[in-house]
C-alpha positions in Angstrom: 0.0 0.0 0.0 2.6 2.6 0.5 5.0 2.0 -2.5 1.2 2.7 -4.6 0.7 5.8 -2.8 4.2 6.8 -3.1 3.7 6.0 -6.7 0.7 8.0 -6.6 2.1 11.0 -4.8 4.9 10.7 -7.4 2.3 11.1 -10.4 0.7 14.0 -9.1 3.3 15.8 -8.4 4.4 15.1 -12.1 0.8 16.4 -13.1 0.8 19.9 -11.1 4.8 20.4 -12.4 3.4 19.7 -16.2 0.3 22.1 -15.1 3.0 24.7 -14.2 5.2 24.4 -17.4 1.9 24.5 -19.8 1.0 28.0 -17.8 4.4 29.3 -18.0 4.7 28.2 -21.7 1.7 29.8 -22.3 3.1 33.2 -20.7 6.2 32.8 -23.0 4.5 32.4 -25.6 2.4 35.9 -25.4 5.2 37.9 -23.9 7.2 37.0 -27.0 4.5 38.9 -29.2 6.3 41.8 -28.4 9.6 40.5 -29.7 12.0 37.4 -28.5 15.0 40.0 -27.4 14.5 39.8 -23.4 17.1 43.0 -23.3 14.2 45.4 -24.7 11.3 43.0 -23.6 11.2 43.2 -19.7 8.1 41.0 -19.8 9.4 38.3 -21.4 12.8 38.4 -19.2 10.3 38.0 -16.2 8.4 35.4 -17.5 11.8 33.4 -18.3 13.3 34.2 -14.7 10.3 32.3 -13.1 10.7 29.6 -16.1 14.1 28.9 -15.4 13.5 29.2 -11.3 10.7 26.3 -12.1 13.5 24.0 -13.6 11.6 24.2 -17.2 14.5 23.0 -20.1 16.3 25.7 -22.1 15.0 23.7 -25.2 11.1 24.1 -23.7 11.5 27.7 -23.1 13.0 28.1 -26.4 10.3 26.5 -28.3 7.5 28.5 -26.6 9.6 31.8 -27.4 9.9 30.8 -31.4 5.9 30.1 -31.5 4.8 33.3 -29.4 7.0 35.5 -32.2 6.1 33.4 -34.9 9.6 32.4 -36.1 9.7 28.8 -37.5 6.2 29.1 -38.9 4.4 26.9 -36.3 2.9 30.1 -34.0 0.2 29.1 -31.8 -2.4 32.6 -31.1 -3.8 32.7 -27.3 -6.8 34.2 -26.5 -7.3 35.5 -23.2 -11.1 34.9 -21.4 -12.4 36.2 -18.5 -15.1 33.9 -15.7 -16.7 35.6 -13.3 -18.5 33.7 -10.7 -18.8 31.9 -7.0 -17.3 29.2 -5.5 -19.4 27.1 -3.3 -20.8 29.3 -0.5 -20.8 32.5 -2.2 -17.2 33.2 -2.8 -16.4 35.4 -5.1 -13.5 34.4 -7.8 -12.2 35.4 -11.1 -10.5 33.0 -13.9 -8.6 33.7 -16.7 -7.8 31.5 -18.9 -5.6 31.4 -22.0 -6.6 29.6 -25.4 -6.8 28.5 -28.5 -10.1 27.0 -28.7 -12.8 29.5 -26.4 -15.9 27.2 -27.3 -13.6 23.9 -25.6 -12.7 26.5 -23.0 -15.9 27.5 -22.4 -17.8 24.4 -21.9 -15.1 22.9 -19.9 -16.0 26.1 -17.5 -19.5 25.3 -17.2 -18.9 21.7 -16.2 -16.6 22.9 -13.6 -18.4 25.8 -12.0 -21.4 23.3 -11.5 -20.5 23.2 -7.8 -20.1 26.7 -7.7 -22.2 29.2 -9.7 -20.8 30.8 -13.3 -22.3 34.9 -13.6 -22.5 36.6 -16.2 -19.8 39.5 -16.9 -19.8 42.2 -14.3 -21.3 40.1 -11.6 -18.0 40.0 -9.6 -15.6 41.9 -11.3 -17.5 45.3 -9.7 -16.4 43.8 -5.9 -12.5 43.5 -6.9 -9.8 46.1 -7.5 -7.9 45.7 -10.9 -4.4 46.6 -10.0 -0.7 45.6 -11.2 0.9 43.2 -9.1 4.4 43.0 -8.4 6.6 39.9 -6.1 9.8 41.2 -5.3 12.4 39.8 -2.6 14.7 41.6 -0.5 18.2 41.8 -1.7 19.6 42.4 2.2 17.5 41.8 5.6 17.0 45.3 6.3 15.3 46.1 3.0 12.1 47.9 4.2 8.9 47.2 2.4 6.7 50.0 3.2 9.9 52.5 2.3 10.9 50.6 -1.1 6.3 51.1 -2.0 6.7 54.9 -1.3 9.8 55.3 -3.2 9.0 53.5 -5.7 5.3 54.8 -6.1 3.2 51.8 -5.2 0.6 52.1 -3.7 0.2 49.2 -0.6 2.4 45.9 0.2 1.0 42.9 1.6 3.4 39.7 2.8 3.5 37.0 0.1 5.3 33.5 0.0 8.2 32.6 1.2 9.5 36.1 2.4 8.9 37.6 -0.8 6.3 40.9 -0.5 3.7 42.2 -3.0 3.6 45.3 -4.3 0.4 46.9 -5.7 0.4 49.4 -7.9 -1.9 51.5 -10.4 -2.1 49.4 -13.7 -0.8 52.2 -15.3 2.3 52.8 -12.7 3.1 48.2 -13.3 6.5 48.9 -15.5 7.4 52.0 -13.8 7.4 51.0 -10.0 8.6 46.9 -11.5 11.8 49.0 -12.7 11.8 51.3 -9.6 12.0 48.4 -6.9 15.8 47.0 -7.8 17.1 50.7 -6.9 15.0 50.1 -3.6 16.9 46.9 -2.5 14.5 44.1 -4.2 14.6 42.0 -6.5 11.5 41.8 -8.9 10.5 38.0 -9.4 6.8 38.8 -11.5 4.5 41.2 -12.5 1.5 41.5 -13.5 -1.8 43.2 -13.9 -4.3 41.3 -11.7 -7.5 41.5 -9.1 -7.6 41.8 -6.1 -11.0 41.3 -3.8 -12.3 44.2 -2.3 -14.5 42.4 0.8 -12.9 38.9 1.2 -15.1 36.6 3.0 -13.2 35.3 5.8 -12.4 32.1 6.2 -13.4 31.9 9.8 -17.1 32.0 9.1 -17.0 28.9 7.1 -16.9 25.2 8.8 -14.1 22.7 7.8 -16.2 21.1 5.6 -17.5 24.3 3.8 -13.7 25.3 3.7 -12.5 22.0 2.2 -15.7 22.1 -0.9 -14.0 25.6 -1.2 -11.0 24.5 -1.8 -11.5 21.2 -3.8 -13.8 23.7 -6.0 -10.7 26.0 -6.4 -8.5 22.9 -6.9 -10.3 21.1 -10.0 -10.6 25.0 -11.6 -6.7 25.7 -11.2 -6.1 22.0 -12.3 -7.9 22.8 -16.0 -5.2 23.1 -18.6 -6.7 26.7 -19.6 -6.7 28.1 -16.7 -3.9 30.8 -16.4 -4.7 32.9 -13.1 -7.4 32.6 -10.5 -8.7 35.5 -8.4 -10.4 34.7 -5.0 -12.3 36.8 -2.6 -11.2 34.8 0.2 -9.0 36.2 3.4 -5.8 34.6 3.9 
């Protein structure tokens, strides 16, 4: 019995690190629209920095830069689609997705948010802030987060993984305060434009086993090979 689960564990892990390359691929792939030079194209060398920090092969990177710029004649075109909807127990999420068949993408939505409820556009997106995101880690111990957001010209930091902090920013201050932050003492590992939920509901009001459909809900939706990013309105 344990050598199968070990087996198992072993498989799934396998499936969330393919899950991870396909997302990152898919990021390549539309930075590179803007040109597959990562000295002018400060997306792209982001994208590549978390790529290569994920252990994805030089030759896999490589390949998903030649089809987001086109060369090689085998360019695959993303389109990006926005869900808007509620996870069992009336929390709030958004889910973007990324690809190249929106009819497939779309009905594999509707199957998954049958546990939750799918609204229409608007219905959730009014209740969340749509900022630019920025994870950055301090170069030295006494790098000071809230100093580094005022210098830089963002506009709050919360705590993020593994010592890293989060910078929030206008959408239209993202490249400017991303560029900022080195000169500040941090490092900048992503960026992005993203959401952020205005009135979380907090955990606390839910029981374990509200909590846990919650999370298997979230699970199955971040587990969907279109998924790119999900939003939730949930504290913590």
């Amino acid at each position: 019995m344990g050598a199968q689960w070990k087996a198992k564990h072993r498989e799934a892990a396998a499936n969330a690190k393919g899950r991870i390359f396909g997302k990152l691929a898919k990021e390549i792939q539309i930075a590179a629209r803007a040109g597959a030079d990562i000295e002018t194209n400060s997306r792209l060398r982001l994208v590549l920095e978390q790529a290569k920090k994920a252990s994805m092969t030089r030759e896999t990177w490589e390949r998903a830069i030649k089809k987001g710029s086109g060369v090689g004649g085998d360019a695959v075109q993303y389109t990006l689609v926005k869900y808007e909807g509620f996870a069992p127990h009336q929390v709030p999420l958004i889910v973007e997705c990324l690809t190249d068949n929106v009819n497939r993408t779309v009905a594999q939505i509707r199957v998954l948010f049958r546990k939750g409820q799918l609204g229409a556009e608007g219905s959730v997106s009014w209740d969340f802030n749509h900022v630019g995101m920025i994870e950055a880690t301090p170069d030295t111990a006494d790098a000071d987060p809230e100093e580094a957001a005022i210098e830089a010209g963002a506009q709050e930091v919360e705590e993020a993984d593994e010592g890293a902090t989060l910078f929030i920013t206008e959408i239209t201050d993202l490249d400017a305060v991303q560029k900022a932050l080195p000169g500040q003492g941090f490092t900048v590992t992503s960026a992005k434009i993203g959401y952020i939920s205005k009135n979380p509901v907090d955990p606390t009001s839910l029981s374990e086993a509200q909590l846990a459909e919650v999370e298997e809900f979230l699970e199955a939706i971040d587990g969907n090979d279109d998924v790119q990013n999900v939003y939730v309105g949930l504290a913590g």
